[in-house]
Residue, then its C-alpha position, 0 to 999 in steps of 0.5 A: x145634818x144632811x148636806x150641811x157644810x161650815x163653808x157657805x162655798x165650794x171651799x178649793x181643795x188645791x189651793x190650800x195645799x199649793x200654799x202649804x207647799x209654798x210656805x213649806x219651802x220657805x221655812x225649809x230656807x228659814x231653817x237653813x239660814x237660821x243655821x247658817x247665820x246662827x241667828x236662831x235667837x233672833x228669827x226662830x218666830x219666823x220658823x215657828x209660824x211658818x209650820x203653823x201657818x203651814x199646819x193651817x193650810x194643811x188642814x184646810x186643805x182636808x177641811x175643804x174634802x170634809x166641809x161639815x167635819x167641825x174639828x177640822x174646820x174648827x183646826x184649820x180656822x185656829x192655825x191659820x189666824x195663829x200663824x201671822x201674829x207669831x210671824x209678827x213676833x218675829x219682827x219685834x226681835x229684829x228691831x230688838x237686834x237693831x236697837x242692839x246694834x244701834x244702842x245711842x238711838x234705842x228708845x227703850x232697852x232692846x231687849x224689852x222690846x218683845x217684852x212690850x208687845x207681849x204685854x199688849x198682845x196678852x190684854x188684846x188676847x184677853x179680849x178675843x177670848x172674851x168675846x169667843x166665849x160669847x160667840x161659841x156659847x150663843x146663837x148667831x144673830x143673838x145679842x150675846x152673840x153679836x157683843x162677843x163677835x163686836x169684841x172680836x172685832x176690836x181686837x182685830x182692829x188693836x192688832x192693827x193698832x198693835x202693828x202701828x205702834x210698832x212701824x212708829x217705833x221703826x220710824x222714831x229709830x229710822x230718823x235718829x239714824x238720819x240725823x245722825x249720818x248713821x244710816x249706813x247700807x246695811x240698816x237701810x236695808x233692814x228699816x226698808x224690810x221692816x216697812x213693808x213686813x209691817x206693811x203686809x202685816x197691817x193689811x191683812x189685820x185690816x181684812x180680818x177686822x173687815x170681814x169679823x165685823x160683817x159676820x158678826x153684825x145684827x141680824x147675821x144669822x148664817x154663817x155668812x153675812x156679807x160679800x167678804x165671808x161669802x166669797x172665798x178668794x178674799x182669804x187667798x188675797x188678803x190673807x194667804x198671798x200677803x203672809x207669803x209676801x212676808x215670809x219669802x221677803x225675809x228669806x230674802x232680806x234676813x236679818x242675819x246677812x245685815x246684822x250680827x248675830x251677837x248682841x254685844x256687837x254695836x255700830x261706832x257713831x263714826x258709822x263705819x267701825x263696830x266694836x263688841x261693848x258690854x251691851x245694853x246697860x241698865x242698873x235698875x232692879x230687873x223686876x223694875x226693868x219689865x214693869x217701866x219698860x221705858x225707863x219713865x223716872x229714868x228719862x225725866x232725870x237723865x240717862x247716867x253718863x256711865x251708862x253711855x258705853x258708845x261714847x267711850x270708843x277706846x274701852x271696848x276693841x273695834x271688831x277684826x272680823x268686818x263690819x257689817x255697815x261696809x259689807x265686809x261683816x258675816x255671821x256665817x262661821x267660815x267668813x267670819x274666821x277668814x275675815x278676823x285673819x285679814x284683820x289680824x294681818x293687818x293690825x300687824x302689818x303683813x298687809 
């Protein structure tokens, strides 16, 4: 159709390509620390959404030159809504690391905790599916069209739960690092930059339920209903500026340089030493391990003593290498070899 465009504005054709060029720069500086800290493990997610959310903006940036090409619109719609949520991705894997660092105040098995939020996300997932189907085979301002477009609209609103789940989880670990004076420099550090991720993350799950439930309303039937839909600079501001918020935050405060890249390696309850135990020990069957990710016959009956490594300091060697909580650690191979010299130095007495 003549003059017809999935853009109810002029959509900026420079914008986007400023903010693919920026986020561009921050996944350059991700791949490097990655490599630099070898923590590919740990924050590959980082890398992964940044090159959607970049793809995104990209094809936005081509959309907005072709504003009734559907495939493209449709691309640039998908990458750009993709790229948070593996940004998020992210976030669980560090507090992962950090319940690994600090294992006496882990609620749950570290290494199930991107587990959780798969399992949750899978079931919010499944209803976005849900509810596009009925938005993609009907017309708008229908009644099957609005039901598709409510159940989109919750699970924005459950992503947004999803991310509160999340903060009370850092909170819970947070005030158990309190209690117990274990709150060293290092950690602060990382629970201040899981706050304000979260933070960003939340904010922008609040705008994008906001805008879907105006556009998705009874008796929408445009493309744009409402002042958020209709007005491009929302995106910008709620949407673009708050994931590179996000990212260039975690440029500057990687995980890598706070905590180490080897999951073994846990903080003493002296909150000074670090020692390199058998890591997180749980005897239950693996498959039962995924399905009671909490350990609920566990918890009411009483964790084993034997399971307890942290208190046993003399079984397992305190690391020569630094210690992260004093500043003296790194995960950067050079420093880490001239620090494990000076440590070997000293245990034998040459200084």
């Amino acid at each position: 159709m003549a003059g017809f465009k999935f853009y109810p504005y002029d959509a900026n054709t420079v914008l986007p390509a400023v903010f693919a060029g920026i986020i561009g720069i921050s996944l350059l500086i991700h791949g490097f620390q990655n490599f630099r800290y070898r923590y590919w493990r740990v924050t590959f997610f980082l890398f992964w959404g940044g090159a959607v959310f970049m793809a995104g903006w990209i094809m936005r940036a081509i959309a907005a030159r072709n504003p009734a090409n559907l495939n493209l619109h449709i691309a640039q719609t998908v990458l750009i809504l993709a790229g948070p949520p593996i940004y998020a991705a992210a976030e669980y894997n560090i507090l992962s690391r950090l319940m690994h660092y600090l294992p006496m105040h882990a609620l749950l098995h570290p290494s199930r905790v991107i587990m959780l939020f798969i399992y949750i996300g899978a079931a919010v997932e499944a209803l976005t599916a849900a509810g596009a189907r009925n938005v993609s085979e009907n017309a708008p301002g229908s009644s099957k069209y609005v039901k598709g477009g409510t159940l989109i609209s919750i699970s924005l609103v459950l992503q947004g739960v999803v991310e509160c789940f999340f903060v009370s989880l850092v909170v819970w670990l947070h005030i158990r690092c309190k209690r117990s004076n274990m709150l060293t420099p290092n950690v602060r550090s990382v629970f201040i930059m899981l706050y304000g991720t979260a933070t960003l993350i939340l904010l922008r799950c609040i705008f994008r339920a906001a805008e879907s439930f105006s556009k998705y309303k009874k008796g929408c039937d445009s493309l744009s209903c409402g002042t958020i839909t209709s007005q491009e600079w929302y995106l910008y501001v709620f949407e673009a500026a708050p994931m590179v918020l996000y990212t260039f935050w975690l440029n500057l405060v990687h995980p890598g340089r706070y905590l180490p890249s080897k999951r073994t390696r846990y903080l003493d309850p002296d909150g000074m030493t670090e020692r390199d135990g058998p890591g997180w020990i749980d005897t239950r069957p693996k498959w039962i391990s995924f399905l009671d990710i909490f350990d609920i016959v566990g918890l009411s009956q009483g964790r084993p003593e034997d399971t307890k490594f942290w208190l046993r300091p003399n079984d397992y060697p305190a690391c020569e290498d630094g210690s992260f909580a004093l500043g003296t650690g790194s995960n950067c191979r050079r420093k880490k070899n001239q620090m494990a010299e000076v440590g070997q130095l000293k245990a034998e007495g040459v200084v």
